[in-house]
N, C-alpha and C positions, 0 to 999 in steps of 0.2 A: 312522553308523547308517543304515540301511536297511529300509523297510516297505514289502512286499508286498503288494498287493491283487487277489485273482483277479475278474473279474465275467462274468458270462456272459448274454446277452439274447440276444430272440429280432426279429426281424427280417422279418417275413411269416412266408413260409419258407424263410427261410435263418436258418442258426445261428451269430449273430454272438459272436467270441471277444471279448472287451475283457481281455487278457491284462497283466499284471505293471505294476500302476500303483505305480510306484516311487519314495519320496520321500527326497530328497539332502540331509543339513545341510548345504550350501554355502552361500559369500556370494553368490550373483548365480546362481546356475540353484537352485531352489527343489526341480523334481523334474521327474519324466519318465512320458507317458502314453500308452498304445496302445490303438485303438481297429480294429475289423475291419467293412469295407461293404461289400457286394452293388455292383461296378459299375452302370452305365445306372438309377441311382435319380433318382427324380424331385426336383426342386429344393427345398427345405425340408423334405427329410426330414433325420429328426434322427440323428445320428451316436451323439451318447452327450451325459450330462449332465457335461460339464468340472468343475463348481462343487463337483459333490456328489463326483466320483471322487476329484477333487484337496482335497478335506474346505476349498474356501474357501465363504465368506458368498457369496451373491447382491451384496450390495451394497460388499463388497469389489470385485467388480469391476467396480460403477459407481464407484465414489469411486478405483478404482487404474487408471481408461482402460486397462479390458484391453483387447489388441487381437491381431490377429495377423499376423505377419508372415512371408511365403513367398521362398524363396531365389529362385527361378524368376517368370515371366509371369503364371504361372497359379495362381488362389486356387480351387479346389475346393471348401475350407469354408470357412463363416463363422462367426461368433462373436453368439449372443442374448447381450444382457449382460444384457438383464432376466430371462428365464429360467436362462441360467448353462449352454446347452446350446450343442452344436455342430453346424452343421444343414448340409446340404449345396448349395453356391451356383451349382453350373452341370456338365453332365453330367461322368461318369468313364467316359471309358473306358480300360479294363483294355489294352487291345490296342495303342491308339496310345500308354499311358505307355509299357510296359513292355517290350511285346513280349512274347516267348517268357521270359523271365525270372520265375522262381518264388522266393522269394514275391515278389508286387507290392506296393509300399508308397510312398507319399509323409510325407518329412515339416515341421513349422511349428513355430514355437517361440508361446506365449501370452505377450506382454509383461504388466505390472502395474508401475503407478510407485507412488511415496511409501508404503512403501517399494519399489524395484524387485526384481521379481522376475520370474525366467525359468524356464518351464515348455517343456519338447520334448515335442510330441504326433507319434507315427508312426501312422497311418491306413494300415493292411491291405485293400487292394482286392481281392476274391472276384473270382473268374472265373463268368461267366454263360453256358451256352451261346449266343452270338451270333451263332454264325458258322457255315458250314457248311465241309467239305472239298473244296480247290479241285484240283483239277490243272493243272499250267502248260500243257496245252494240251489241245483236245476230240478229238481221234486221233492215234495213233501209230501210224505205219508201220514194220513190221520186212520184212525181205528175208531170208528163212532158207533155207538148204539143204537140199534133200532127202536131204542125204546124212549129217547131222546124228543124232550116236545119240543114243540115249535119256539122259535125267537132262543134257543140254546146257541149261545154265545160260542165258537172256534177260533181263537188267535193264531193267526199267520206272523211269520217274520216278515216282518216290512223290506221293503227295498233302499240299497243305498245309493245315493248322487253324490260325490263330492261336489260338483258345483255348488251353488248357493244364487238366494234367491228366487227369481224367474226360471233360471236353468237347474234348479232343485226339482225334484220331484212334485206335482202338479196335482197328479190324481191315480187312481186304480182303476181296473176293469175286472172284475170276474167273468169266464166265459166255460160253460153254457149258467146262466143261471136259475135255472128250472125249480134248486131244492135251497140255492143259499143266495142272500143278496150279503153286499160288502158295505160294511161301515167302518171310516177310518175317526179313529178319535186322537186329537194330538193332545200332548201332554203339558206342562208347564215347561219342559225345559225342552219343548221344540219338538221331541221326536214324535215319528209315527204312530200310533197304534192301530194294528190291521187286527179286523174281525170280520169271521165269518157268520154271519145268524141263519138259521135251520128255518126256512119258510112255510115247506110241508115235510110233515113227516116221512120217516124214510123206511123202505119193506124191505127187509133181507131176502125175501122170498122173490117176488119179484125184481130187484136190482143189487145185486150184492156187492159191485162196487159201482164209484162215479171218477169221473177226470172231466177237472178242471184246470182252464189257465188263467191264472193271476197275471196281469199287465201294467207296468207302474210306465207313466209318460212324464215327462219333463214340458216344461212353458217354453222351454230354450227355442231358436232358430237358425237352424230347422229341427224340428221336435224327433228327440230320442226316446225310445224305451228300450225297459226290459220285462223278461218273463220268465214264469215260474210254474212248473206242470204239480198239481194236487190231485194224487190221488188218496180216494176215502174208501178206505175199505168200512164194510157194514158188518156190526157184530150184535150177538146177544144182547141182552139187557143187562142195564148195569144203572142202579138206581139211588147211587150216590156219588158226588164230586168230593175233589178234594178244597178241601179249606184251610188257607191259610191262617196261624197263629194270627200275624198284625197285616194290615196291608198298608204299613209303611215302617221300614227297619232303619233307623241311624249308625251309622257307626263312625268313628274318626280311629285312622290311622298314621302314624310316621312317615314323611318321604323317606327313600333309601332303606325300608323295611326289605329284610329278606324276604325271600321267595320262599312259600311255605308258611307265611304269617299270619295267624288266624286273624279275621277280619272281624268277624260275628258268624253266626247261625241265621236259620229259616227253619222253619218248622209247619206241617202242617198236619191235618188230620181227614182219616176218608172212614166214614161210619160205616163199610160194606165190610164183612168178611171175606178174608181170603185173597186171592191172586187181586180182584175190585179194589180191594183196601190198600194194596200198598204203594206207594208213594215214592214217585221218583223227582229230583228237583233237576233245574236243566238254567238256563241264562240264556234269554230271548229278549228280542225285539231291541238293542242296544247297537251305541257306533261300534264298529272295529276296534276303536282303540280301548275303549272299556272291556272289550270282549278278550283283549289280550295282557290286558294288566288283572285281571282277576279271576277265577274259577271256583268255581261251586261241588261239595262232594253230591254225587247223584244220590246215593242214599241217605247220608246224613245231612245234607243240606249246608256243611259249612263252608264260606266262603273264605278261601285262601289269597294271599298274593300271588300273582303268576308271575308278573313284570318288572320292570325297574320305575319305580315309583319316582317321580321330581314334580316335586308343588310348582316351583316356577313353570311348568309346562300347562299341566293342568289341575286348580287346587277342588276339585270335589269330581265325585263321578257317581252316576246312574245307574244303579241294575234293576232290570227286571227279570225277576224269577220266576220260573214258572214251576208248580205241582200238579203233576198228573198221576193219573193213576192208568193201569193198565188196563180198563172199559173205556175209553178216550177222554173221560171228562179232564177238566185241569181248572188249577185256579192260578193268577200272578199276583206278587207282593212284588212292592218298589222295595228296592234297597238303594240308601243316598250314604255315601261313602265320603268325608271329609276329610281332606288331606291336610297335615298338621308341619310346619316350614320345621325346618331342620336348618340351623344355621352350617351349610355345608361348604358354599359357596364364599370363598375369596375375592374380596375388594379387589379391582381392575384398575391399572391408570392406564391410560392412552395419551401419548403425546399430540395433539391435535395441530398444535402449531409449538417451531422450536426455535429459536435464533443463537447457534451458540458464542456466538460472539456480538459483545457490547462496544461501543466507544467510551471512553473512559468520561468523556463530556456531558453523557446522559443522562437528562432532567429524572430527578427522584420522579416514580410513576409509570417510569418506561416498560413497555412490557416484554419480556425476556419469552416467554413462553405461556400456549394454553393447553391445560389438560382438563381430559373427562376423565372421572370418578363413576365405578359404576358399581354395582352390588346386588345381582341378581336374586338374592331372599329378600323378605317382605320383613314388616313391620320393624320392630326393632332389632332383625337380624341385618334389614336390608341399608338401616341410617350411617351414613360413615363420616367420619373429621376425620381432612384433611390437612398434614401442615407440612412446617421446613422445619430445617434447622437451624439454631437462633444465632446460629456467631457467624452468620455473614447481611452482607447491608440488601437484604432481599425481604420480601413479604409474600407471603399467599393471600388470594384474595377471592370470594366469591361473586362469580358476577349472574351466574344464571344456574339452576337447579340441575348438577353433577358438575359443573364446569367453576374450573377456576382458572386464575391465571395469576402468574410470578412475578412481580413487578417490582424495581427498585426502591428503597427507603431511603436513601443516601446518594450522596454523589459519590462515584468511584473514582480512584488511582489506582493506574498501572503499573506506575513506580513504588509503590508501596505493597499493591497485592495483582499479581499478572493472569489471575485465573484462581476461580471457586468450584468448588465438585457440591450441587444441590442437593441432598436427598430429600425425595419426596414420600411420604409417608402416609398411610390413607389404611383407617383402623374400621371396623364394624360396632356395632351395640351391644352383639350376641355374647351367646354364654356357654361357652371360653367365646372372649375376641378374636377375629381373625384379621389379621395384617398383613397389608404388604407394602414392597417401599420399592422405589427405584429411583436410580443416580445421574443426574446431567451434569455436564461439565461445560459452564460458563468461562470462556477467555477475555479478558477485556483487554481489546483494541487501542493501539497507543493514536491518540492526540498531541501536536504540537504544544504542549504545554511548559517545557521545561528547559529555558534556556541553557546553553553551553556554560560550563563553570571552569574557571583555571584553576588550580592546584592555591595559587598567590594574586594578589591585585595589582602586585609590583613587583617587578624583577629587577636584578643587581647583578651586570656578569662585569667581570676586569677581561679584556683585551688587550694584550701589548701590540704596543705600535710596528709600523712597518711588516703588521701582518700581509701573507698573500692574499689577493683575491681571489673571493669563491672560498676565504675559511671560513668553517661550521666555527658558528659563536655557540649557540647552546640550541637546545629544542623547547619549545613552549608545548605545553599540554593541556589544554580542555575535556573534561566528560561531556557527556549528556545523558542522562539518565531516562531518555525516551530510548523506543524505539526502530529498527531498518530507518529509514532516510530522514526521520526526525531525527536522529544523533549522529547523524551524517555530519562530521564539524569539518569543515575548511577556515582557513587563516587567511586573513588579510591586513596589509598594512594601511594605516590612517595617514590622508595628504596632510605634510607636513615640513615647513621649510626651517631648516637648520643653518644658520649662519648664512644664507640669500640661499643654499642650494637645497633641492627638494630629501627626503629622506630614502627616497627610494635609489639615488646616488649614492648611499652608502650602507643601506642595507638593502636585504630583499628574504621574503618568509616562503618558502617552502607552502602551496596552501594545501597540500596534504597531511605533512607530518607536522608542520610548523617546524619545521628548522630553520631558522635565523645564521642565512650565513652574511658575511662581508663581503660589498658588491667593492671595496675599492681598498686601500693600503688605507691604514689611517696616521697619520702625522699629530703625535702628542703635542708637538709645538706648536702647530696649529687649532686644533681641536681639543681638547683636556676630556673633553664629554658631552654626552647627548642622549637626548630621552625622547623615546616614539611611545606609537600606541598600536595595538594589536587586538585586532577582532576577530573571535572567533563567532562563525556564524553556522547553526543547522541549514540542511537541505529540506526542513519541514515546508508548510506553506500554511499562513505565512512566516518566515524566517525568524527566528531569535536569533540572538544575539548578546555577546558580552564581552567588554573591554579589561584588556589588562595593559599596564605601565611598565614600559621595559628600558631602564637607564644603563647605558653603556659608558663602562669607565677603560677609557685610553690611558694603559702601563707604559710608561715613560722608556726607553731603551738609550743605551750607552752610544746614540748615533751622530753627534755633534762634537765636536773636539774643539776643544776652548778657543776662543779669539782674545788677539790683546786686541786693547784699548792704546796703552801707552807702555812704550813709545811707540808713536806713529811708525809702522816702517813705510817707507815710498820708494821708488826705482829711480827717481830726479834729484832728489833733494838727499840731505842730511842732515840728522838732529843725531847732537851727541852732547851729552853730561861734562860739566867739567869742574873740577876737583882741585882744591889749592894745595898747594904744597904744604900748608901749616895746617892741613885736616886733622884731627886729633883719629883714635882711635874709637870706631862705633859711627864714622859720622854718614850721614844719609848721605848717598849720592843723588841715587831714585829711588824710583817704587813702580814695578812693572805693575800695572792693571790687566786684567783679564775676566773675562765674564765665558761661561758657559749656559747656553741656551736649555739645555737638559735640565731636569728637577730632581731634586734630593741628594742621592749619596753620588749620583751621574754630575751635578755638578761641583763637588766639593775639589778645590783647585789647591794642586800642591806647587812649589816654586821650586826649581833645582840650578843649581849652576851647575849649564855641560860642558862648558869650553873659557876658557880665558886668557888672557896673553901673559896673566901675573895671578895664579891662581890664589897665592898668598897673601893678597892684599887684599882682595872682594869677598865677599858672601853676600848668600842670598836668603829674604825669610822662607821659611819653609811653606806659612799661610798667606803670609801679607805681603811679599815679593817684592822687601825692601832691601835693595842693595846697598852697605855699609861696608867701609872699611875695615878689617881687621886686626888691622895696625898702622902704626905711623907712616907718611908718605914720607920719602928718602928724594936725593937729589937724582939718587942713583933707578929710580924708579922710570919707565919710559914713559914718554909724554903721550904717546898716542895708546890706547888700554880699548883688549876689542874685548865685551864680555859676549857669553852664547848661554841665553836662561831657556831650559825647556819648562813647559806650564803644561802640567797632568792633569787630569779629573782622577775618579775615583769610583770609575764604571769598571764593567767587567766586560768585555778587555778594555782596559784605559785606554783613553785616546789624547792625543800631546799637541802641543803649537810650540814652536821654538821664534825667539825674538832675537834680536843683536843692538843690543845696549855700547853705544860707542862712546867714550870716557875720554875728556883731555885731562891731563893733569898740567897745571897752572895755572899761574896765581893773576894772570888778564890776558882777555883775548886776544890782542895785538900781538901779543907773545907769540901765541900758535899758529896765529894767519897763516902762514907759509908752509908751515908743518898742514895745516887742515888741508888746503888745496892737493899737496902730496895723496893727503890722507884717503880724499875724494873720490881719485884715479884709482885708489888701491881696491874699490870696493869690489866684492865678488857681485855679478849680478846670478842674476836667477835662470837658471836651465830655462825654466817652461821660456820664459820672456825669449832666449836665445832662441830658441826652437821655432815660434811664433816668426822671430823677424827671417828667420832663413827659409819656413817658409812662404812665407810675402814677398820675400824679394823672387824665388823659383814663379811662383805665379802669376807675377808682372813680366818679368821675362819671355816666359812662356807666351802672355797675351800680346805682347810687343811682334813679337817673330811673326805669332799667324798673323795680323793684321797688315805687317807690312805683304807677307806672300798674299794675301786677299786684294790687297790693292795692287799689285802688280800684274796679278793673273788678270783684273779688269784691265787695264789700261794696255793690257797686247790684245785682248779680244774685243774693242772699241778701234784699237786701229788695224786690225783684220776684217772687220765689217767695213769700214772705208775707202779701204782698198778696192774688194768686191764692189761695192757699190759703183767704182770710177770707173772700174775696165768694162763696166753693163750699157748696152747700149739702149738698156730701156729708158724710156721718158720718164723722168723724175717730177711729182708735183712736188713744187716747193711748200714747206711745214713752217708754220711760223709758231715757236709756244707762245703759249698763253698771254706770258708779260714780255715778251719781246716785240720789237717793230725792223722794220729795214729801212737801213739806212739813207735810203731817197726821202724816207718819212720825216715828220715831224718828231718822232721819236729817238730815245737814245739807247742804246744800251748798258746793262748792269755790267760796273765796272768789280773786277774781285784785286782786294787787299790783303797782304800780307803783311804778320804780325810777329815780331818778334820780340820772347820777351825770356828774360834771364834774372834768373833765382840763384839763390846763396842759399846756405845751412842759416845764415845769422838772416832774419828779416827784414833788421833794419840797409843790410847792402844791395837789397833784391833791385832790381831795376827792369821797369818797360820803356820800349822802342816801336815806335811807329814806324812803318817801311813802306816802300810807293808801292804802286802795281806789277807785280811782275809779269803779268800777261796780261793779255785781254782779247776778248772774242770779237770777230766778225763779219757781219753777215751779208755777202752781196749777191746783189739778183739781179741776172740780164732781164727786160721784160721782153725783149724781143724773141728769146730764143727758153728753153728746156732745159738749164741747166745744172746742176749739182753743188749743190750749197758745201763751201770748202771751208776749214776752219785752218787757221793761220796761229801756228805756234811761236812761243818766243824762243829767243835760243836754247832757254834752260829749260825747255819742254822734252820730257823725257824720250821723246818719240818722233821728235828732228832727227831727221836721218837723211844724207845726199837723195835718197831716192824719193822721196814725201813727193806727190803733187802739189802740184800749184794751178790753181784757175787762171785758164787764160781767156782775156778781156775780146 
């Protein structure tokens, strides 16, 4: 699909065309734009509004770095990207691009990345009158004969304009012209041809010479010329011209031919003898630049290379020759000169547009980069293929004649390959090829792709018990095979309740390094084990993530020291074994129990007997902590038998519990009643216990004293305020509390009881007593008079003393 747009603006005065702005569905050139300027314009004059012809935003082409880019030295325009216009950056002229070359044009392509797109702008250069009409030289001498008829044809060198056009050369003047009038004949390939024609014949005798001025004017405005002085000197007769062999010579030559290169011959012929007859040749009426790339020998006519010959500049050229002889006559032959390409020229790339960094997420198609291919020889010196190289996931692609662009064939991994080196490769047709390559280096951009990995899925560490808090358990490890803040991994622990309490009560994760240390001491006997979960997470966006299982095993330690079971010991009572005198040897007495709360070799319980009253008669089992006689019971044997078992584990360091196994020996209990109660009082009690009651009794003591001095200290400063109060002669308002009345009233007052009550060691002798009042309050009020409410103690009132007052009625 293809859209047209005509524009036409005005430009001072000149009428600038902005002709067929043409936009392309392609991948990678977007469209194409032409714009026409007035050469020698001054430096930020504006060309044309790019932004608005090419229908894009202003700010598209701040955010897409438009820019622009020139195949050649020389940048002409520039690029406003805040305006969105094209303005002009340094003079143009029309004369030194182009030349004689109609139309004049340069042109740039407008890059735009993200997304890239490629715009060709051609800028149309106007010709300006600048120049005036030169002649290659300020007089011409001719030598003509008097014997010369009328309508005898005299070729002049023409005049040059580099303008073009209207501002080209217009027309001639000859001035006086009394003996010759001027006829210009143009040629096929455009140039002038001046002649002079002989109107009357000419007298040496009467005028031996003439001056004339040749004047070439130009269309331009304001109209230029130039001029040319001729003068004709008048000679003898001379009754033969010369004649050219052909009047029209071919030849083709090599660009890059030495100088000195025979090109061809010219040859002509003059049927006069003598000085008439001979024959000079010369190179008239051509551009400059023909005149400088080729020369002519004057005698022998051959034409050599004078210049640096290059087809790409110009592939054919025009000579005219001219032979004269020395009576003035002369004849011209065209010589057409064909220039033959010379595969000399090297294949060009130009990065037009480059992104050197991809995202690794980037749809197969994406376009990485556009380059122009160029190849200044023709035909099949100038044809070129372009490619890459095939071992990475790229493609080259043609989208517009020289232009390709690099585009993905694959999706990429960064993890796998982090950056590709291009070469770009771009060959000719010719014969030897010519090549050339050049290298880009593509990095591809990490994407959050790749979640965090731990080493295991599950972890297994032992911790022995009664560790300190804040011990390093082990460290967890994650990769990530992204990269900067995609493999950025932090730890976190998962909410998670272990036996009612949450898990972050007994661990906590480091979320830097992941070290897992112990937030608290762990108790094997309470806990055995426990299993969380740990996520490690990137800092991409958005976040991965991956879980790993971490089971903690609590190693048992040597921290509990066995308990018996049996025998009960208790600090009140007494239980004791008894043993008949007719025991045979072996026989059980008891069997101490014991349990250790520790697990394995921690609780393996051995039995020892530490103490005994009759060491020879008892044993104990070593496992099973069965006490047995070791031989027969005698009369002679005491009746009361203290045994002392200690009970060991088999931790490191062992830890022990000691029992006291108390043993009657006889044969019924009625027996030892008397003996037991002895036995009872004999018992040792227990330090800690003693320690315990002595200090209980020091802290009731203690509390007895202050309480009594607290109440004392009141009861003198209640009746020191009393006092004070009576010897004051101020007016007392009588206060009555709350729940009291006085006694003229209805009311009575609270009577206080005392209670005495007496306790025994034994509960059943404890005894209470009830007791009458020992005091009582109260309250009399004169109403006639102000007086001071007095309280009346009984005798056993601590504070009855001869001096108390007393209310008097």
């Amino acid at each position: 699909m293809m859209a047209c747009l005509w524009i036409t603006a005005r430009r001072g005065r000149w009428q600038a065309l902005f002709v067929t702005l043409c936009l392309f569905e392609l991948s990678s050139v977007a469209g194409q734009a032409r714009y026409s300027v007035p050469e020698e314009q001054a430096e930020g004059s504006v060309v044309g509004n790019i932004a608005r012809d090419l229908g894009l935003d202003v700010t598209r082409l701040i955010s897409g770095k438009a820019r622009i880019i020139t195949k050649g030295s020389r940048k002409y325009v520039d690029l406003n990207r805040d305006k969105g216009s094209l303005v002009i950056k340094e003079r143009i002229d029309r004369e030194e691009l182009c030349g004689k070359t109609t139309p004049c044009s340069f042109s740039f392509e407008l890059i735009l990345e993200n997304p890239i797109q490629l715009y060709r702008v051609t800028v149309e250069v106007i010709d300006i009158n600048d120049n005036s009409p030169s002649f290659p030289k300020n007089e011409i001498n001719l030598n003509i004969v008097e014997s010369v008829t009328s309508g005898t044809r005299f070729s002049v060198e023409s005049a040059d304009d580099p303008d073009v056009g209207i501002n080209d050369i217009q027309k001639y003047m000859l001035k006086p012209s009394d003996h010759f009038k001027l006829e210009v004949q143009i040629q096929p390939d455009g140039v002038k041809f001046i002649e002079m024609v002989l109107q009357t014949p000419l007298d040496r005798e009467k005028e031996e010479t003439h001056n004339l001025v040749l004047v070439a004017s130009d269309g331009g405005e304001p109209h230029r010329s130039g001029t040319v002085r001729i003068h004709i000197t008048v000679l003898d007769a001379n009754d033969n011209a010369p004649v050219c062999s052909q009047p029209v010579y071919k030849a083709e030559v090599k660009e890059n031919s030495p100088t000195g290169t025979v090109v061809t011959s010219v040859s002509a012929t003059d049927a006069d003898k003598g000085v008439y007859g001979e024959v000079t040749f010369s190179i008239s009426h051509v551009a400059k630049e023909a005149k400088n790339m080729f020369e002519v020998n004057v005698i022998t006519g051959e034409i050599k290379v004078a210049g640096n010959l290059d087809f790409e500049k110009s592939k054919t050229f025009q000579l005219n020759v001219k032979a004269s002889d020395h009576g003035g006559h002369s004849d011209t032959c065209k010589v057409v000169i064909q220039m033959m390409d010379e595969n000399d020229n090297v294949p060009t790339i130009q990065l037009m547009s480059f992104s050197n960094s991809i995202s690794e997420d980037s749809p197969p198609g994406t376009t990485i980069a556009v380059i122009n291919v160029d190849d200044e020889d023709s035909d099949g010196n100038g044809v070129v293929k372009c490619s890459i190289n095939s071992d990475i996931p790229f493609k080259i692609e043609s989208s517009l004649t020289g232009y390709y662009t690099i585009v993905t064939k694959d999706y990429l991994d960064r993890e796998s390959i982090p950056e590709y080196n291009i070469t770009i490769t771009v060959s000719d047709q010719g014969s030897p090829p010519l090549t050339s390559s050049k290298n880009i280096n593509v990095k591809v951009s990490d994407v959050n792709d790749s979640p965090p990995r731990f080493d295991q899925s599950e972890y297994s560490k032992t911790v022995p018990e009664n560790n300190t808090p804040g011990f390093s358990v082990f460290t967890l490890s994650a990769s990530d095979s992204d990269w900067g803040q995609n493999a950025r991994v932090s730890y976190f622990l998962e909410e998670k309740e272990i036996n009612g309490a949450a898990v972050t009560s007994l661990v906590s994760v480091n979320s830097e390094n992941g070290v897992i240390h112990a937030v608290r001491s762990f108790d094997y006997e309470k806990i055995k084990w426990f299993e969380f979960n740990v996520t490690a997470r990137d800092a991409g966006s958005p976040p991965l993530s991956s879980v790993a299982t971490v089971k903690i095993l609590i190693q048992d330690q040597n921290d509990n020291p066995p308990q018996v079971l049996y025998p009960v010991q208790t600090g009140g009572s007494l239980v004791a074994e008894m043993v008949p005198r007719s025991a045979d040897v072996g026989y059980l007495v008891t069997k101490v129990v014991a349990v250790d709360v520790d697990s394995g070799q921690n609780a393996w319980l051995s039995y020892k007997l530490q103490k005994a009253t009759d060491r020879a008669l008892f044993e104990v089992g070593l496992q099973n902590g069965e006490i047995r006689t070791i031989r027969q019971v005698t009369d002679k044997d005491a009746v009361k038998q203290r045994l002392s078992v200690i009970v060991e584990d088999n931790g490191q360091p062992s830890r022990s519990a000691t029992v006291i196994v108390n043993v009657v020996v006889a044969d019924s209990f009625p027996e030892v009643l008397s003996d037991f109660t002895d036995f009872t009082q004999d018992k040792e009690y227990n330090d800690n216990l003693t320690f315990y009651l002595v200090l209980a009794l020091a802290v009731v003591s203690f509390l007895f004293i202050t309480c009594l001095v607290v109440i004392i200290s009141v009861k003198i400063y209640r009746w020191r305020q009393s006092r004070i109060m009576f010897h004051s002669n101020l007016p007392v308002i009588p206060y009555y509390p709350p729940r009291y009345s006085d006694t003229l009233g209805t009311g009575t007052l609270q009577h206080v009881y005392n209670y005495e009550v007496c306790r025994t060691t034994d509960s059943r002798k404890s005894d209470c007593k009830f007791g009458t009042a020992q005091s009582q309050n109260v309250l009399i009020m004169d109403p006639s008079s102000t007086g001071t409410m007095q309280r009346i103690q009984s005798e056993k009132s601590i504070l009855d003393e001869p001096d108390s007052p007393l209310e008097v009625s």
